[in-house]
ZALO-229217 format. One line per 4 residues: number of its first residue (from 0); their letters; for each residue x, y, z of N, C-alpha, C. Coordinates in steps of 0.001 Angstrom, whole numbers, plus 500000, padded with zeros to 6 digits. Layout:
residues N
NUM = a = X/Y/Z/X/Y/Z/X/Y/Z | ...
***
This chain:
residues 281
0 = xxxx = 592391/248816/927317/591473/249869/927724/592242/250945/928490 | 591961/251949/928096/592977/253326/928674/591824/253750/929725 | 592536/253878/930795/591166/254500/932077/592150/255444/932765 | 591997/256852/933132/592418/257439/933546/592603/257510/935381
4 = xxxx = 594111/257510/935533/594127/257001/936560/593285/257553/937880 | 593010/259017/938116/592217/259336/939191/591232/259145/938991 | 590508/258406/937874/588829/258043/937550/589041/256580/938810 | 590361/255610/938545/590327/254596/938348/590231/254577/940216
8 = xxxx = 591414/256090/940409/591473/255761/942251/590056/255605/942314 | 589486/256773/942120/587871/256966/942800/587375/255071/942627 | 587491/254605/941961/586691/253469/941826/587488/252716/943070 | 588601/252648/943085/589175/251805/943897/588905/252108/945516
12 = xxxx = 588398/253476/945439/588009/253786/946636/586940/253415/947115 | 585619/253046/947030/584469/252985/946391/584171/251372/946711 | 585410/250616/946324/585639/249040/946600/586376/249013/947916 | 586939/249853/948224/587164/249911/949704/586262/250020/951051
16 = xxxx = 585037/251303/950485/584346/251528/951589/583365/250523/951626 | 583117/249972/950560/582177/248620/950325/582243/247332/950588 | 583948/247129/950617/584226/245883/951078/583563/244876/949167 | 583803/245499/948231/583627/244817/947246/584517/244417/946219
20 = xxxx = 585196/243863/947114/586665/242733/945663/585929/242372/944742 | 584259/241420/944920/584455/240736/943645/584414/241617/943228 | 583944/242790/942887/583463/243752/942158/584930/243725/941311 | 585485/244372/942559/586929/243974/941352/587295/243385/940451
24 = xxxx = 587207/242083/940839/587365/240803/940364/586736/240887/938642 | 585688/240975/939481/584624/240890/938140/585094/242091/936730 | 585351/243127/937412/585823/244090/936417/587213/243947/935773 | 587998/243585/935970/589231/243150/936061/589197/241607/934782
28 = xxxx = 588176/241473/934768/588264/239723/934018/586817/240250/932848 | 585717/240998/932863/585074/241325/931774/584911/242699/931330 | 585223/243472/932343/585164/245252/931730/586739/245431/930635 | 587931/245513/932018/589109/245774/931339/589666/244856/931136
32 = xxxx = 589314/243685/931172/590119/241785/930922/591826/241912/930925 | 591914/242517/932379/592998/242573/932566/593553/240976/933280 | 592244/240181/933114/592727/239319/934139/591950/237583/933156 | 591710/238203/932158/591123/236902/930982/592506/236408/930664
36 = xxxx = 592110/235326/929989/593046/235129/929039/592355/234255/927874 | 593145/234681/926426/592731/233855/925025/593455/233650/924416 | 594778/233824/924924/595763/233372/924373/597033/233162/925584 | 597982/232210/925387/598709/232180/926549/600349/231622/925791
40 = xxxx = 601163/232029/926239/602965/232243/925919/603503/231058/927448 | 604505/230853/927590/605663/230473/927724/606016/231953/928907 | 606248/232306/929805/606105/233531/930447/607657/233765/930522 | 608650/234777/930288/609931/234919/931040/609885/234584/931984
44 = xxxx = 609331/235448/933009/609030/235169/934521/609154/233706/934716 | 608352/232695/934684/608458/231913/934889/609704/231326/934800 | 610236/231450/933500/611322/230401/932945/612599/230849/934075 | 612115/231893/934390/613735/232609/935014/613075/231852/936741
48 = xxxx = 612170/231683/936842/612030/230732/938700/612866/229312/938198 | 612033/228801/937373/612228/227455/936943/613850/227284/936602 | 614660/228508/936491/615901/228202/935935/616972/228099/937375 | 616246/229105/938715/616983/229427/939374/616717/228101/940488
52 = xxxx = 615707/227252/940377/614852/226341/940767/615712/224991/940426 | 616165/224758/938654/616679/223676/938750/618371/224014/938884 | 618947/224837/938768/620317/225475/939174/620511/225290/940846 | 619467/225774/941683/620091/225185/942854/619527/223920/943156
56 = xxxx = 618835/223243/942768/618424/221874/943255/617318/222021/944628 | 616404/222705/943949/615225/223205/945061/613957/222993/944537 | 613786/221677/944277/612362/220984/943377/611725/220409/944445 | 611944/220269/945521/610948/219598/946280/609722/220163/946659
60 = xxxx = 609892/221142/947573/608652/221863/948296/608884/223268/947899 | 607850/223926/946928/607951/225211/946661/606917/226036/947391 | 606876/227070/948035/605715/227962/948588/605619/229512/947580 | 604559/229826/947506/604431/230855/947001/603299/231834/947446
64 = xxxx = 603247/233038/947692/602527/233970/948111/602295/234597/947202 | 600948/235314/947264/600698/236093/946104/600101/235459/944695 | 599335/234242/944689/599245/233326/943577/598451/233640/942408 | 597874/234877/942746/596484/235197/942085/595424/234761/941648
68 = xxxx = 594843/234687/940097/593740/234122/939680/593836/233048/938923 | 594838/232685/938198/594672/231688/936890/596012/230570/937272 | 596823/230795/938176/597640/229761/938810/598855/229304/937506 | 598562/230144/936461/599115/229423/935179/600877/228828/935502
72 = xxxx = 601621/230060/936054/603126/230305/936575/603066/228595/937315 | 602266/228358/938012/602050/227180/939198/601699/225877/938425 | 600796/225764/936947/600888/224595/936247/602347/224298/936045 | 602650/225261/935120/603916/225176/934274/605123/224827/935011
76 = xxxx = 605398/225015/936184/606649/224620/937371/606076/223541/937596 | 604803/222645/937797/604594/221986/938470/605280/220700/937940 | 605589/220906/936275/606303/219844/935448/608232/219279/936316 | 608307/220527/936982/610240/220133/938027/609463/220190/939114
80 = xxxx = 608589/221011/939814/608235/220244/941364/607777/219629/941546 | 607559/218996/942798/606927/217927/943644/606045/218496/944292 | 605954/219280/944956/604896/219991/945219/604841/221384/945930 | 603554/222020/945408/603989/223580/945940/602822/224008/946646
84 = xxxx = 603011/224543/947417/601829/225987/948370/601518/227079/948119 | 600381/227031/947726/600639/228481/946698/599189/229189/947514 | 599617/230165/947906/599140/231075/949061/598243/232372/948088 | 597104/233405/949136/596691/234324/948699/596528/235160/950006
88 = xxxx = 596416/236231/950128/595998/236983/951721/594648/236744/951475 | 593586/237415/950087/592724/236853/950454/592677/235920/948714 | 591168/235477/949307/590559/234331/947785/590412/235112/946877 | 591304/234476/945469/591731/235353/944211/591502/234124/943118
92 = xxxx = 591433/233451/943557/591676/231904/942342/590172/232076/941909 | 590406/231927/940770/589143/231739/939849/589371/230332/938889 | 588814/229573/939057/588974/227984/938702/588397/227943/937390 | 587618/228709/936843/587345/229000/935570/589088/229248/934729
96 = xxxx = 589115/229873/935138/590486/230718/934328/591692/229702/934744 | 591713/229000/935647/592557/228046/936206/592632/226934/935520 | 591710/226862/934772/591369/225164/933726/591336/225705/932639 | 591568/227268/932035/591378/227484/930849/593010/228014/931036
100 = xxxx = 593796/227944/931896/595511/228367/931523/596119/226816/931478 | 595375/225801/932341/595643/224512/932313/595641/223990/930528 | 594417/224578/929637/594313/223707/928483/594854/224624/927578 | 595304/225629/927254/595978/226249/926965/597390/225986/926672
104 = xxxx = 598279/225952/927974/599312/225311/928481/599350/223876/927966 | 599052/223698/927663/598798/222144/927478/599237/221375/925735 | 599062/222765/925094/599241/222954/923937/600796/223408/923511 | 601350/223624/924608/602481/224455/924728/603774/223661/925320
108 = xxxx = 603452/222529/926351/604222/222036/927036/603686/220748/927370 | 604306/219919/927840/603523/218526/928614/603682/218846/929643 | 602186/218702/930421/602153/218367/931828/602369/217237/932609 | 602257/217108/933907/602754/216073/934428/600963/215423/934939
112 = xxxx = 599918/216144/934327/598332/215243/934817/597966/216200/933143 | 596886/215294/932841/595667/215650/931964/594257/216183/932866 | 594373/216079/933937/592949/216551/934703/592272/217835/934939 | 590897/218001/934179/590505/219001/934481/590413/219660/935545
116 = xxxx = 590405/220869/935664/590576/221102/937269/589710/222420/937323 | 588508/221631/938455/587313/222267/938261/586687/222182/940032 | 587598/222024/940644/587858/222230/941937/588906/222560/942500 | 589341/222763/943909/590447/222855/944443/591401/221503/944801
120 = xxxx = 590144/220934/944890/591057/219388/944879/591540/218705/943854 | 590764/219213/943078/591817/218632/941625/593081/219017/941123 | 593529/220410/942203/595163/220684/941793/596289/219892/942165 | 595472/218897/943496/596453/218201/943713/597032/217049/942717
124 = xxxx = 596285/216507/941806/596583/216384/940672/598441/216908/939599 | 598338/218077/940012/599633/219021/939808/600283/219487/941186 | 600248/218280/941756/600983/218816/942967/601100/220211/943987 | 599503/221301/943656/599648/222079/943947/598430/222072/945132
128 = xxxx = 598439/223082/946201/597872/222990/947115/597573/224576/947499 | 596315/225086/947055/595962/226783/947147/595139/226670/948456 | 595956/228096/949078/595249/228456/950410/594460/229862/950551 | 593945/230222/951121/593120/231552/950878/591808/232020/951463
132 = xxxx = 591871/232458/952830/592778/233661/953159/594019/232679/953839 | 595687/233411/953564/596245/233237/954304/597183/234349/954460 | 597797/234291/955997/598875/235332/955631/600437/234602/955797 | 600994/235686/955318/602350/234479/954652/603639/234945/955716
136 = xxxx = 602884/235913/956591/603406/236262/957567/603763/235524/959065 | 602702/234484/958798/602956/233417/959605/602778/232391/959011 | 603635/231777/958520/603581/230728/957564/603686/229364/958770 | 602283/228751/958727/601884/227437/959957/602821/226047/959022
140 = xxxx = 604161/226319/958836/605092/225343/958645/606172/225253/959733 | 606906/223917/960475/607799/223642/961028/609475/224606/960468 | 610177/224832/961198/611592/225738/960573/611898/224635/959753 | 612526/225079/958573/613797/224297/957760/612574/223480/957239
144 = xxxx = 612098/223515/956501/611173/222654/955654/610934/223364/954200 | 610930/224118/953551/610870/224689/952384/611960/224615/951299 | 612354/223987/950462/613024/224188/949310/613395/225423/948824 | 612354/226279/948687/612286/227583/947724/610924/227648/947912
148 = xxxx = 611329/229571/947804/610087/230219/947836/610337/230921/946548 | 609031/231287/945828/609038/232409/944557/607781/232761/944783 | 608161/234526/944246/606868/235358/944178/607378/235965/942981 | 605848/236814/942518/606320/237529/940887/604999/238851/941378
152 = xxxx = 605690/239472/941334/604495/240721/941232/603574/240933/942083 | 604110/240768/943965/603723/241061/944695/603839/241528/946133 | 605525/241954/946053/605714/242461/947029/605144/243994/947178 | 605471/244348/945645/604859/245906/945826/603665/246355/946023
156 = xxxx = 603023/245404/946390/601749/245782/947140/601025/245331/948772 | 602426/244920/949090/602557/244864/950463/603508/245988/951492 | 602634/246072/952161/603634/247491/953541/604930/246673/953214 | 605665/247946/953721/607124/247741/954136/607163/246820/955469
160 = xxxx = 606399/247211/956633/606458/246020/957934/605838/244790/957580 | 604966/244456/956870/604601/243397/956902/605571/242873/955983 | 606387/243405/954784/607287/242300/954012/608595/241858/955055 | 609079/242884/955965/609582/242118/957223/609266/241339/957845
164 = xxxx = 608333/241295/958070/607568/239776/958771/607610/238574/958087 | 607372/238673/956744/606735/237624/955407/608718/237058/955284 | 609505/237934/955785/611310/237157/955264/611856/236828/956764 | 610972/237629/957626/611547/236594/958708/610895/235176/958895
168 = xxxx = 609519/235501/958601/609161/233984/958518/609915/232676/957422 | 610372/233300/956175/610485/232351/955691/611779/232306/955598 | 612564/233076/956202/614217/232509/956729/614083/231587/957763 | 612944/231453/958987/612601/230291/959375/611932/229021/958774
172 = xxxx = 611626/229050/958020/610697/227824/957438/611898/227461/956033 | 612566/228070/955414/613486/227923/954494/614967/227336/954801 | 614891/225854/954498/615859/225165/954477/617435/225616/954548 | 618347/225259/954733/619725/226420/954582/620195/225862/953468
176 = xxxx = 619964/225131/952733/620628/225029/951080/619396/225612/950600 | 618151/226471/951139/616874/226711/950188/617435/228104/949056 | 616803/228677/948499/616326/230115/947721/615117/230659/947402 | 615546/231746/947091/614061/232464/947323/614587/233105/945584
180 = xxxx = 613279/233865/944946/613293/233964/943684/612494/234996/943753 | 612847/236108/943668/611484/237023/944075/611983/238390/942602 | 610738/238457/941721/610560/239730/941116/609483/240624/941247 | 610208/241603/941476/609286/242596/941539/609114/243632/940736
184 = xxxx = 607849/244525/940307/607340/245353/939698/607322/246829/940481 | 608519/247594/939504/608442/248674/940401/607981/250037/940125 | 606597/249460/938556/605978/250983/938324/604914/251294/939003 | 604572/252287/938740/602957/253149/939026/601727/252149/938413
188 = xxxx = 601207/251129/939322/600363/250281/938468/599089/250830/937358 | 598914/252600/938752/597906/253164/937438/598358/252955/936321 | 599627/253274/935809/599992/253882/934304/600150/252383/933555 | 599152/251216/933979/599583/249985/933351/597927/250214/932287
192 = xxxx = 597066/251402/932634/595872/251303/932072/595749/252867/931948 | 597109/253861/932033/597095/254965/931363/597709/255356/930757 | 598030/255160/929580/599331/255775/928714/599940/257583/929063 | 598702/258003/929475/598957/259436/929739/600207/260133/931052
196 = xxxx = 600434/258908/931950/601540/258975/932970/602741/258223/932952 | 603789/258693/933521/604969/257617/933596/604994/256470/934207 | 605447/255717/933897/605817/254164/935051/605956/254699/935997 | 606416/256252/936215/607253/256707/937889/606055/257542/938038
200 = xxxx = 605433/257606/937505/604664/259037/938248/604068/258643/939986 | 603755/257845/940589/603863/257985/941863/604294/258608/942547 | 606193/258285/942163/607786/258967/942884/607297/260567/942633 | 606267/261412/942145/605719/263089/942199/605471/263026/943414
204 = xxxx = 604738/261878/944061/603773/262220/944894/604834/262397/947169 | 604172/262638/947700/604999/263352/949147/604061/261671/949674 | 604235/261039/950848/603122/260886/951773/601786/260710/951979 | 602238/262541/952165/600961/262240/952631/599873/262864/951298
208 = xxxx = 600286/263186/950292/599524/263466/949094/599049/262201/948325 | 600317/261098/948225/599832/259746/947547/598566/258939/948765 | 598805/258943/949952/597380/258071/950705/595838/259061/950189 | 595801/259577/949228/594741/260122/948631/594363/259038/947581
212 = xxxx = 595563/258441/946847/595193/257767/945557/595272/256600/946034 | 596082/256100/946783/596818/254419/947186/595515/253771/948444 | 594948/252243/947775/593935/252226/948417/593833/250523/949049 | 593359/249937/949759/593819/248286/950464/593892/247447/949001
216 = xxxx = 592560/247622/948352/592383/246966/946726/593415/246853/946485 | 594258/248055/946197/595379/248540/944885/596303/249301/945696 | 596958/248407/946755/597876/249099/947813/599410/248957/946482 | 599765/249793/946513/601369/250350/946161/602023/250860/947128
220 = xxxx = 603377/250036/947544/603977/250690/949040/604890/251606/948204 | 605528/251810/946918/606070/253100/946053/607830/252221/946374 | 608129/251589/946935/609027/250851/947641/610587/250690/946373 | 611986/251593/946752/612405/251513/945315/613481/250079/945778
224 = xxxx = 614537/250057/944967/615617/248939/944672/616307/248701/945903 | 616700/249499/946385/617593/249495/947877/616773/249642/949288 | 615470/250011/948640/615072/249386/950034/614912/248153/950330 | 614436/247140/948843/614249/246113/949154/615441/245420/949572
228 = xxxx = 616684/245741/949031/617688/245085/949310/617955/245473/951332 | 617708/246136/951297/617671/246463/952808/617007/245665/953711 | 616007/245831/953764/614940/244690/953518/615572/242870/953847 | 616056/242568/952785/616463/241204/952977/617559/240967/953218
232 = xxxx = 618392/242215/953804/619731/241842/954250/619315/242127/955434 | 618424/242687/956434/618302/242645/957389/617292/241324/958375 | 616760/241083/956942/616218/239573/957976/616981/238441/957473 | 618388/238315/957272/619595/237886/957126/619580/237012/955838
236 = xxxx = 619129/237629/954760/619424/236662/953890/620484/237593/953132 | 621478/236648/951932/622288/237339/950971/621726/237351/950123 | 622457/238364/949151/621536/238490/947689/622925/237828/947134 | 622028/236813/946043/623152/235879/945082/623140/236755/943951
240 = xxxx = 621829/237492/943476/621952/237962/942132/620683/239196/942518 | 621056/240325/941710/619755/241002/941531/620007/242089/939798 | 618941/241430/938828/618967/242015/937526/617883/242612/937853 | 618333/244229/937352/617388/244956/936983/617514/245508/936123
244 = xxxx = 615947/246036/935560/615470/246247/934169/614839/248135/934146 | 615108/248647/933408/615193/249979/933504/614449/250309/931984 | 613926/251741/931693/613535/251250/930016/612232/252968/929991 | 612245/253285/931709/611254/254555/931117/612114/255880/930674
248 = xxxx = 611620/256263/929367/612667/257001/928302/612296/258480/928618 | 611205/258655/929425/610954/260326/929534/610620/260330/931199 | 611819/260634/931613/612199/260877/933404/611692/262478/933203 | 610455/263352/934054/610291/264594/934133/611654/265083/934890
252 = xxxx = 612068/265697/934302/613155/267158/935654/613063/267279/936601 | 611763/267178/937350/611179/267540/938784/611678/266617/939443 | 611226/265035/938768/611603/263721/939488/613167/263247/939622 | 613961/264282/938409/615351/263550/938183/615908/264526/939509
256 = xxxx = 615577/265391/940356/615632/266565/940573/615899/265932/942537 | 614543/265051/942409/614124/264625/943633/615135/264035/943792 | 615411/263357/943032/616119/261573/943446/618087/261656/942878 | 618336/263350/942923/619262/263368/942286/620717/262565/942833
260 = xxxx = 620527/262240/944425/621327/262381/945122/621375/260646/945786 | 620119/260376/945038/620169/258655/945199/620688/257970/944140 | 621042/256339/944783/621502/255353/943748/620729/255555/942542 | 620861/255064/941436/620309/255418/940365/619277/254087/940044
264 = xxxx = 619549/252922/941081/618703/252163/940879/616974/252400/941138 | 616975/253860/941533/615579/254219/941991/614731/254251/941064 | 615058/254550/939753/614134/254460/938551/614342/253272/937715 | 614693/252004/938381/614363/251100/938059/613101/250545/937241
268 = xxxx = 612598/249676/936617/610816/249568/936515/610589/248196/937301 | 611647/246868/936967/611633/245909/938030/612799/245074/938152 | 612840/244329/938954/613805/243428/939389/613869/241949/939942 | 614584/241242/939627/614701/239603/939812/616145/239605/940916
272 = xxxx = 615272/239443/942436/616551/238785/943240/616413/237866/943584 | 617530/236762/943675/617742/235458/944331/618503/235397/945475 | 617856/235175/946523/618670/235166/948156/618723/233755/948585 | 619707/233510/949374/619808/232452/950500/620181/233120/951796
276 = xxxx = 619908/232198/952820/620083/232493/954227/621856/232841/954315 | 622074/233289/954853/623339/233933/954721/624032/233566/956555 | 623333/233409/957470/623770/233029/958410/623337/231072/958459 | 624731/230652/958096/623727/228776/957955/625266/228736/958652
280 = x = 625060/227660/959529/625727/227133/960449/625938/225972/959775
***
């Protein structure tokens, strides 16, 4: 469904002054079924946690922030972990869609349970344990207890201060042989439901012109490659690896114009870094 993106702010605005997620929710899974599923793959994403997961030997305790609605990423690992925490700021899990990526999946891979899962307690079943509301900013775990952390497609919609908070916490709670697995998405989420704009069209916007469109719903911090790396070298972790993926073919002049004088990783679209604590005694 093509929705034009300042139709789409106004709506998102609208769910702001209302305080109406499900609304979201709801639109998101039967208007634009951006969030159904009827068919289900084997995800890259995934395979690339699961690879960096059994490469360092970090199967025990996985945490994850950002888990969303259908938990599918969280079946499919659950086959190498033991068990994981899989976090939301707020309640996003829809247990409908959670038992329909479960039987799906199922067709695709062996799991480690056959159980429907038609509660929250039945994930423990798959070793998984969903929280919601939480913030991941204070993660209520003892230091040095985490294996690995992975997120997929959600830092960029967290402030810049609060993702400082979210890596100092979990350089405390993260073991010193642990890793972290984090990709991120670094387009214009409008243009994921407008063909009519670039992946970059945000990077047009100043400040204080984008807090017109950018809203709590559908927060985009615009956040490019080196900040993040900034970012996690300052709440002391190293970067072991960071691939990024590049691919938008019509950069406007204006924008190549802006950013002429930066790394070139700024027009990135996303990226896969793997950190460890870098100060381990």
């Amino acid at each position: 469904m093509n929705i034009p993106w300042k139709l789409k702010s106004i709506i998102f605005r609208l769910i702001d002054i209302f305080s109406a997620n499900a609304v979201l929710y709801f639109l998101q899974k039967y208007v634009t079924k951006r969030s159904s599923i009827t068919k289900i793959e084997v995800n890259q994403t995934w395979v690339s946690h699961q690879s960096i997961l059994i490469e360092n030997r970090c199967k025990g305790f996985i945490f994850e922030f950002g888990a969303g609605k259908n938990l599918a990423q969280n079946i499919y690992l659950s086959n190498i972990v033991d068990r994981q925490l899989v976090v939301d700021l707020n309640p996003m899990i829809d247990l409908q869609l959670v038992d329909h990526s479960r039987l799906l999946l199922s067709s695709k891979v062996h799991l480690r349970s056959n159980i429907l899962i038609k509660s929250l307690g039945d994930l423990t079943s798959y070793g998984i344990e969903y929280r919601a509301p939480y913030d991941a900013s204070t993660i209520d775990l003892p230091k040095n207890t985490l294996d690995a952390c992975i997120s997929t497609n959600t830092l960029e919609h967290i402030p810049k201060k609060t993702i400082c908070s979210i890596f100092f916490e979990l350089y405390r709670t993260l073991k010193d042989t642990g890793v972290v697995s984090v990709i991120i998405d670094y387009t214009d989420h409008y243009a994921h439901t407008d063909s009519s704009i670039t992946r970059l069209n945000f990077l047009n916007f100043s400040e204080s012109e984008w807090i017109r469109y950018n809203h709590n719903c559908h927060y985009q911090n615009r956040l490019r490659h080196n900040d993040y790396k900034l970012i996690f070298l300052n709440c002391g972790f190293q970067i072991i690896s960071e691939d990024l993926f590049f691919g938008e073919e019509h950069i406007p002049n204006d924008l190549q114009k802006k950013f002429k004088d930066d790394d070139p990783s700024w027009c990135a679209l996303s990226a896969h870094f793997v950190l460890k604590k870098r100060f381990v005694v």
